[in-house]
C-alpha positions in Angstrom: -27.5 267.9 252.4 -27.5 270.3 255.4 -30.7 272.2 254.0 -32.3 269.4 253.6 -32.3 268.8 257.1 -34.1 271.8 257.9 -37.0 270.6 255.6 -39.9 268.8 257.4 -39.8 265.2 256.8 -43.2 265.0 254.7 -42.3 267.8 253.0 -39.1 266.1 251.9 -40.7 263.1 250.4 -42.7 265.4 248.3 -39.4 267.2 247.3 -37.5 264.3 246.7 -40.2 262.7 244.2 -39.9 265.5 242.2 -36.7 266.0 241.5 -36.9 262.2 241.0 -39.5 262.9 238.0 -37.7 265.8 236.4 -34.5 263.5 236.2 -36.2 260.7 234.3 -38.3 262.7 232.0 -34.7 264.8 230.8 -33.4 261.3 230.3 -35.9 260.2 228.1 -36.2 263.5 226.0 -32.4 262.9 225.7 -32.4 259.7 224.2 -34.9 260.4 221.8 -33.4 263.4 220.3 -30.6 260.9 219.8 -32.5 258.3 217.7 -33.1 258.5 214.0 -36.9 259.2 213.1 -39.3 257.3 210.6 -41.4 259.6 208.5 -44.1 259.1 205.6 -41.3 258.3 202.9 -39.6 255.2 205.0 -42.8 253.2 205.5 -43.6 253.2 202.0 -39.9 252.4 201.5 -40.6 249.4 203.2 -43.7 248.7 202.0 -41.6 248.7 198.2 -39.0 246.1 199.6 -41.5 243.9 201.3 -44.5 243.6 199.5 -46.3 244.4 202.0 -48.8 247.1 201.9 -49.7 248.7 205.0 -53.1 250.3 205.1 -54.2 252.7 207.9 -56.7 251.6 210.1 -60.2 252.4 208.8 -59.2 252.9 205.2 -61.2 251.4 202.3 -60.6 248.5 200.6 -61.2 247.0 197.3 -62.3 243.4 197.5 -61.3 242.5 194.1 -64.5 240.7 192.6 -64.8 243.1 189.2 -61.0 242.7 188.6 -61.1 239.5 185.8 -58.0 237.4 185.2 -55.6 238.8 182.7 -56.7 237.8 179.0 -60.4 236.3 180.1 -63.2 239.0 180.5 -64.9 237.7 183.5 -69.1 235.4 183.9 -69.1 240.6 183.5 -66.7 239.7 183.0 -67.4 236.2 184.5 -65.5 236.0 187.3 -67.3 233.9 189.9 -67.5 236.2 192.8 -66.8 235.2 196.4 -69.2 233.6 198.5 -71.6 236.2 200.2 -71.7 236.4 204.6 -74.1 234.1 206.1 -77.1 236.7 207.5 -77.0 237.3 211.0 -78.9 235.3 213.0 -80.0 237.9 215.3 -81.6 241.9 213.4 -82.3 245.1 215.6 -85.9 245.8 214.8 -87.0 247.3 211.7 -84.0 245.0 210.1 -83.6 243.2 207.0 -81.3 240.3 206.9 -78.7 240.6 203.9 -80.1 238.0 200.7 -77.1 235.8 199.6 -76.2 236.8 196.0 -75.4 235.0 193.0 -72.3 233.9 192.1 -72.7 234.6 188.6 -73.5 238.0 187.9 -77.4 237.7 186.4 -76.6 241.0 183.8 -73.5 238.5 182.8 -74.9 235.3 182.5 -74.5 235.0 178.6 -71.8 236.9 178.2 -68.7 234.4 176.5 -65.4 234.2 177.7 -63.6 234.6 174.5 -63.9 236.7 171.7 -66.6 236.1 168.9 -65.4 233.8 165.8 -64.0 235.9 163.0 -67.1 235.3 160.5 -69.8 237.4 162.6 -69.6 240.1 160.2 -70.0 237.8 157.7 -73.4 236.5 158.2 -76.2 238.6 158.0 -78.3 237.2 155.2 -80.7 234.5 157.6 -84.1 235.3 158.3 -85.7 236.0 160.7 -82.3 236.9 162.3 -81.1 239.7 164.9 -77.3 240.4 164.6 -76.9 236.9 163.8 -79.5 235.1 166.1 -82.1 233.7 165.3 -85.9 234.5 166.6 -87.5 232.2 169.2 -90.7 232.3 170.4 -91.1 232.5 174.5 -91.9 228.9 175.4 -95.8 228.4 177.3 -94.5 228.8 181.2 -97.0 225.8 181.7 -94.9 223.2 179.8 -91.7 224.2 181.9 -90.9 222.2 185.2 -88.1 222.5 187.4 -84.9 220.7 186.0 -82.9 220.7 189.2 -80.7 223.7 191.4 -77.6 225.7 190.3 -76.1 225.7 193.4 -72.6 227.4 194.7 -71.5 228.5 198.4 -74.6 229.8 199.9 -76.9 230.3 197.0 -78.6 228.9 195.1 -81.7 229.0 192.5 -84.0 226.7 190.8 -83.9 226.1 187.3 -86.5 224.9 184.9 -87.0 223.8 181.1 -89.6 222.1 178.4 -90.8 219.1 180.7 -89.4 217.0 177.2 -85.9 218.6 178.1 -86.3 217.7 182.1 -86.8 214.3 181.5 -83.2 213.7 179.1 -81.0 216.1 181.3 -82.0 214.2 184.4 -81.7 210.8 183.1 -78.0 212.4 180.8 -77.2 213.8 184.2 -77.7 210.3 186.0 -75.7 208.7 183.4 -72.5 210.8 183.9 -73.1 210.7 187.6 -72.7 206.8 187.4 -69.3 207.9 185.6 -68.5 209.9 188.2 -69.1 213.4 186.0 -71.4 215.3 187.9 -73.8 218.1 185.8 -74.9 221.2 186.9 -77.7 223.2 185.3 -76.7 227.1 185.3 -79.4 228.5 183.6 -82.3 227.0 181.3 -85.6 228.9 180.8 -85.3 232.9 180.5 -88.7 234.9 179.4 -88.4 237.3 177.1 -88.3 240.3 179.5 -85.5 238.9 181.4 -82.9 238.6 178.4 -84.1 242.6 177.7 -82.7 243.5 181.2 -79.1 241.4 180.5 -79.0 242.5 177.0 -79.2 246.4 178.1 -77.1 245.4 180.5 -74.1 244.7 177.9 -75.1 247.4 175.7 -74.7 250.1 178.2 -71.5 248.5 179.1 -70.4 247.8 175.5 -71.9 250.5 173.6 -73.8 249.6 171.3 -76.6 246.7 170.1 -74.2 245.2 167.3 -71.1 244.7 170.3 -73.4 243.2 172.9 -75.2 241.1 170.5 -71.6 239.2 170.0 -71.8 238.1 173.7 -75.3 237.9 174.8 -78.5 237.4 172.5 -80.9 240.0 171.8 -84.2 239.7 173.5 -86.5 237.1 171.5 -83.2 236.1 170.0 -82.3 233.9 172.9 -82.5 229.6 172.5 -83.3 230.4 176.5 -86.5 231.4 175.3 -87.5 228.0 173.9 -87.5 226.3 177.4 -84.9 223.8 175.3 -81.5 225.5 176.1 -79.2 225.3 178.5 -76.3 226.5 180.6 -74.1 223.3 181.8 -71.5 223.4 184.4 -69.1 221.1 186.2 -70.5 220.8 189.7 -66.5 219.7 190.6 -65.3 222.9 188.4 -67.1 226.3 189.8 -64.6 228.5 188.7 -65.3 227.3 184.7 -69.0 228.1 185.1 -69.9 230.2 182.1 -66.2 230.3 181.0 -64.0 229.1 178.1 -62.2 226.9 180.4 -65.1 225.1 180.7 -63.8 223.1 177.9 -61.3 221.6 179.8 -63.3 219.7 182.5 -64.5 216.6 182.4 -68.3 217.3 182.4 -67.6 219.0 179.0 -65.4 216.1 177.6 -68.5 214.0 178.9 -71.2 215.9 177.2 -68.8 215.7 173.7 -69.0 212.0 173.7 -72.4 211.1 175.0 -74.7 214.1 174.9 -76.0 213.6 171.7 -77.6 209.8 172.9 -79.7 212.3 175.0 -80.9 214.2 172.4 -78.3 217.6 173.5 -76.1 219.1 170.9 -73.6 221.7 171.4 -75.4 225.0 170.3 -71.9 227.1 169.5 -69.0 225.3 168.9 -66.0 226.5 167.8 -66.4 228.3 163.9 -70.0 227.9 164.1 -71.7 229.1 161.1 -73.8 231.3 162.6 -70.9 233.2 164.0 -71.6 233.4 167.6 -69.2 233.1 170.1 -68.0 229.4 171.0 -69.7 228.9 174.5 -69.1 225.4 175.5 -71.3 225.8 178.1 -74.1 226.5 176.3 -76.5 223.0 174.9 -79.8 222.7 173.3 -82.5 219.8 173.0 -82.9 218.8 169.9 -84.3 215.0 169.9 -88.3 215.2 170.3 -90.4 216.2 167.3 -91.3 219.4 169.0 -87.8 220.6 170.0 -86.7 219.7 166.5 -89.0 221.5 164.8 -88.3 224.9 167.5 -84.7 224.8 166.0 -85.1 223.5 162.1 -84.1 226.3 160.7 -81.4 227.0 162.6 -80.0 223.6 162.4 -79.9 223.8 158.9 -78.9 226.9 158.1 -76.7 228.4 160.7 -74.9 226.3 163.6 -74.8 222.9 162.2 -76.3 220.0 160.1 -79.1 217.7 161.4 
């Protein structure tokens, strides 16, 4: 310690800080050459005995909203998608606030949940027919008045039919209401060039005409045209809109046991004639002279008796 009394006091502070420094960072190389080290491999090790995926920050993810449930092709395949964000209240200039967007894909919206009946091969001898469907006529947009709003999350849409239609779903909606079944209208009226976009739509994803034409109707093929059909969900239900499982709600078991005082038949039930696929969902008006004369043919030669 003798030298160090021969240093200057201020100098000896700075002295003794140092060495102070140079102590603690060899300590602390020290110790870490002593502990075991974590690559690459061990995370995902852990990841495999946890579950738990670990994603680095900034990666992209999937959300999911294509991916349908196993053994159901989804509303493309019908899965409803998640509710959209809210648009900002507040845009930079020049900005556009993001539209809400359907829950049910509008290139899906006739697609059916479950494969076509077994007979669709087997009946091609109806005309004027279309891979099985038969030809409507586009309905005059003057006759068509608003027959309430499909409405899930944050969107919503107005939907219209034949003002002879409007008036029996809304009193046939009003009546199940009282029973505490509550109808929703998914989709009624569609013109002619709108079922062209959703049928190209499945054919580029299916292929060809004859495969798209067992899930969605061709355009001028559709019973949307008429202004009489339409799409029926369970307002309680959303995740059976234009599904299969639609079946199994209680707006469905309602419309099996009453629709029919309301003038609605079921327009594919299960081993229809026509051999279209079973859509539950899917109901046409049938009870005015008009309507019944739009679908005679139909009714009596392909999905069921009058």
């Amino acid at each position: 310690m003798k030298p160090l009394r021969r240093i200057l006091k201020p100098y000896k502070t700075i002295l003794i800080g140092v060495l102070s420094a140079v102590v603690i960072v060899s300590v602390g190389l020290f110790t870490n050459a002593l502990l075991p080290q974590q690559d690459a491999g061990s995370v995902s090790n852990v990841e495999a005995a946890s579950g738990i995926s670990v994603t680095p920050l900034g990666a992209g993810q999937s959300n999911g909203q294509d991916n349908p449930a196993a053994g159901e092709p989804s509303a493309a395949d019908r899965a409803i998608a998640p509710p959209p964000p809210l648009p900002s209240a507040a845009t930079s200039p020049g900005s556009t606030a993001p539209k809400p967007q359907p829950p049910i894909s509008q290139e899906t919206i006739e697609e059916a949940a479950v494969p076509p009946s077994e007979n669709y091969e087997n009946y091609d001898d109806l005309s004027p027919t279309l891979y099985n469907h038969f030809a409507f006529k586009e309905n005059d947009p003057a006759r068509n008045e608003s027959v309430g709003l499909f409405i899930r999350e944050f969107y919503e849409r107005e939907e219209s039919l034949d003002y002879e239609a409007v008036d029996a779903f809304i009193s046939m909606r009003a009546a199940a209401a009282a029973e505490g079944v509550d109808l929703m209208p998914i989709s009624g009226f569609r013109t002619i060039e709108h079922q062209a976009e959703l049928f190209k739509a499945q054919t580029d994803k299916l292929g060809s005409e004859a495969e798209a034409a067992k899930l969605s109707a061709p355009p001028g093929h559709s019973e949307h045209h008429t202004g009489y059909a339409i799409d029926i969900g369970d307002t309680n239900v959303p995740d059976a809109d234009i599904k299969y499982s639609f079946q199994d709600t209680d707006a469905y078991l309602w419309l099996i046991n009453n629709a029919a005082a309301y003038g609605f038949e079921e327009s594919f039930p299960k081993g229809n004639l026509q051999g279209v696929s079973y859509e539950p969902w899917h109901w046409r008006y049938v009870k005015s002279a008009r309507a019944s004369d739009v679908f005679r043919d139909k009714r009596l030669h392909g999905t069921v008796m009058p």
